[in-house]
Structures are given as C-alpha cells and as structure tokens.
C-alpha positions in Angstrom: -7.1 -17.0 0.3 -6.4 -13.6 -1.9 -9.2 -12.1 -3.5 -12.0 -9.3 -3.1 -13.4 -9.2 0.8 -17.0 -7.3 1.2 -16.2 -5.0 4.3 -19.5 -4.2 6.2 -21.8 -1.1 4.2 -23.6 1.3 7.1 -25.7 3.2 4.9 -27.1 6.3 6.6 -28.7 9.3 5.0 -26.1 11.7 6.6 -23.3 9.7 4.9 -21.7 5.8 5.0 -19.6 4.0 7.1 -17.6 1.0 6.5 -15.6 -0.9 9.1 -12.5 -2.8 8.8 -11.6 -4.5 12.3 -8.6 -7.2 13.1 -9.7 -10.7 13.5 -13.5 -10.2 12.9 -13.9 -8.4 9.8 -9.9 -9.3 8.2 -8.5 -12.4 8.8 -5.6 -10.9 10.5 -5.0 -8.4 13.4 -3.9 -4.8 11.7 -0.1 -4.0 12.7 -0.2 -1.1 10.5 -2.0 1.2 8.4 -1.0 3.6 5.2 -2.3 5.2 2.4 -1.1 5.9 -1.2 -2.1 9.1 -2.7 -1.1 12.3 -5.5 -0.1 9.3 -7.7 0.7 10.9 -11.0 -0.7 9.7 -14.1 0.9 6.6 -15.3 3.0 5.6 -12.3 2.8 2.2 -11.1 3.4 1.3 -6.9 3.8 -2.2 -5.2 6.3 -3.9 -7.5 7.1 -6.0 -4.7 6.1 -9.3 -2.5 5.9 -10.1 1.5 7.1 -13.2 2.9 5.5 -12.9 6.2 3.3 -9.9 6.1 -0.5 -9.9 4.5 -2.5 -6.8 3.4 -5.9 -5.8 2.7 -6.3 -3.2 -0.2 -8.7 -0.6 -0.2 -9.8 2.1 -2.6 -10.8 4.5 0.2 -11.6 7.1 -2.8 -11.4 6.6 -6.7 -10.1 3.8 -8.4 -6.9 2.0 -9.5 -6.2 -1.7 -10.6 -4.0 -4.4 -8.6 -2.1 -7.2 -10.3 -1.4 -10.0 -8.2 1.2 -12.9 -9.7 2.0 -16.4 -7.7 4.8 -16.7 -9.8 2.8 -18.9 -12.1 -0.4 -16.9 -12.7 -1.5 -13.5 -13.1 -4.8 -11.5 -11.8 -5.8 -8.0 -12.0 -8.5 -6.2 -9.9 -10.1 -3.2 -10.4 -10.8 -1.8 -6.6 -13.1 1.2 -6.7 -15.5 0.6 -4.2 -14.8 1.7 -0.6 -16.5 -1.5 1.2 -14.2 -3.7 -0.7 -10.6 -4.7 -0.3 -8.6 -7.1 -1.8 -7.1 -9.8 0.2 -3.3 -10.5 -0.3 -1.8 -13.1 1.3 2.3 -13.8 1.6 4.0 -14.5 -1.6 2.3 -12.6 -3.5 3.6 -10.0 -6.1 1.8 -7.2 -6.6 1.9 -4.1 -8.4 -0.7 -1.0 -8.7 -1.6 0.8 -11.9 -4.4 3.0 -13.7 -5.0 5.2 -10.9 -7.8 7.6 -11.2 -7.3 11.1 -10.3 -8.1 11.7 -6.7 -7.3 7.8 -5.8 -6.6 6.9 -2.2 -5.3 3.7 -1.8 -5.3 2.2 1.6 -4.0 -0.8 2.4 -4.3 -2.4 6.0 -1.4 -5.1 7.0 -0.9 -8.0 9.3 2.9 -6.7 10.7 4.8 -3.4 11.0 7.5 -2.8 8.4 10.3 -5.1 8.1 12.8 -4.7 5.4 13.3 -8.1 5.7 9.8 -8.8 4.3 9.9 -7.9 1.5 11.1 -9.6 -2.2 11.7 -6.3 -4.4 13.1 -8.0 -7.2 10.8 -10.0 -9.4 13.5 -12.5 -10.2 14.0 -12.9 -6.6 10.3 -13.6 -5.9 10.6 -16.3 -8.9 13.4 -18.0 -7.1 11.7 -17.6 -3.6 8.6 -19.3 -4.5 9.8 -22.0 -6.4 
C-alpha cells in the first residue's frame, strides 16, 4: 500500500536516531540506497514509474513534495520529517517538486537499477497500467 510509513524516533538528548531496516521496519529488503541533493530552485526529479522495483522516500533534511499518480488519481505529499517516508509501490508515477533549500532526499529501494524498470514516459505509464 503507498502512503506515509512512521520509521522508529530514538530521541536522545545528544541527538536522534531513526532506523530504516529491510523486512522489519519496510516492507521490502533494501537493494539500494541514494540520495537527491543541490536541487535548484524550481526543478522537479522522478518523472518516472517502476514496474518491479518499490521505494521508500525520505526527507533526510528539509522538505520537498511527492506526487504520486495510478494513472487515474493523483496525490501529493509533503515529506519533511526525517522519521517518515513515503511508501511507493510498483506502478506508480511519481515526480518531486518544491524543494526547500538544503533538502536531502533519500529514497530506499527494493532492487538495484534496471533500466528495464523503469516507464519514463508518462504516456507509456498510461498505456502500461491500463
């Protein structure tokens, strides 16, 4: 199910910790890790959809907005909070917007990078999920 996931909030004096770990805190095991940062004003990322491969979305620092589409709806998110990440399952389109200066987005993902994953063309991904 996509949507917001509460990640697990260690709140010590000498600073927080939050843990993300495969199968027990995601429902997936992590294949592969990388962050989005130095996003200049105005750009947009994602603009594309995964057949096989679901992600978890974090806003490690800052704050930016995800739109998620089915092809039928439409949903945006405002991630700013480091113990939250937003769930996105296959065929779903995304696409990442209004970052904040500073922003780190991280997102966490359920298989390494396959070309062959990915739907980059929205008219594609309207095709594919119908």
């Amino acid at each position: 199910m996509t949507g917001i996931i509460s990640l697990k909030k260690i709140v010590d004096r000498r600073g927080n910790l939050t843990v993300a770990q495969g199968m027990t805190d995601l429902p997936f095991d992590i294949k592969r890790a990388y962050w989005v940062y130095d996003v200049p004003s105005g750009e947009c990322r994602g603009g594309h959809a995964h057949k096989r491969c679901k992600e978890l979305i974090i806003a490690v620092s800052g704050s930016f907005s995800v739109t998620l589409d089915d092809g039928k709806s439409k949903k945006t998110f405002v991630l700013n909070h480091p113990y939250e990440g937003l769930l996105v399952e296959t065929d779903i389109w995304r696409t990442l917007d209004d970052f904040s200066s500073g922003a780190v987005c991280l997102v966490l993902a359920s298989e390494p990078f396959e070309e062959e994953d990915y739907i980059r063309h929205y008219d594609d991904f309207i095709k594919y999920t119908k």
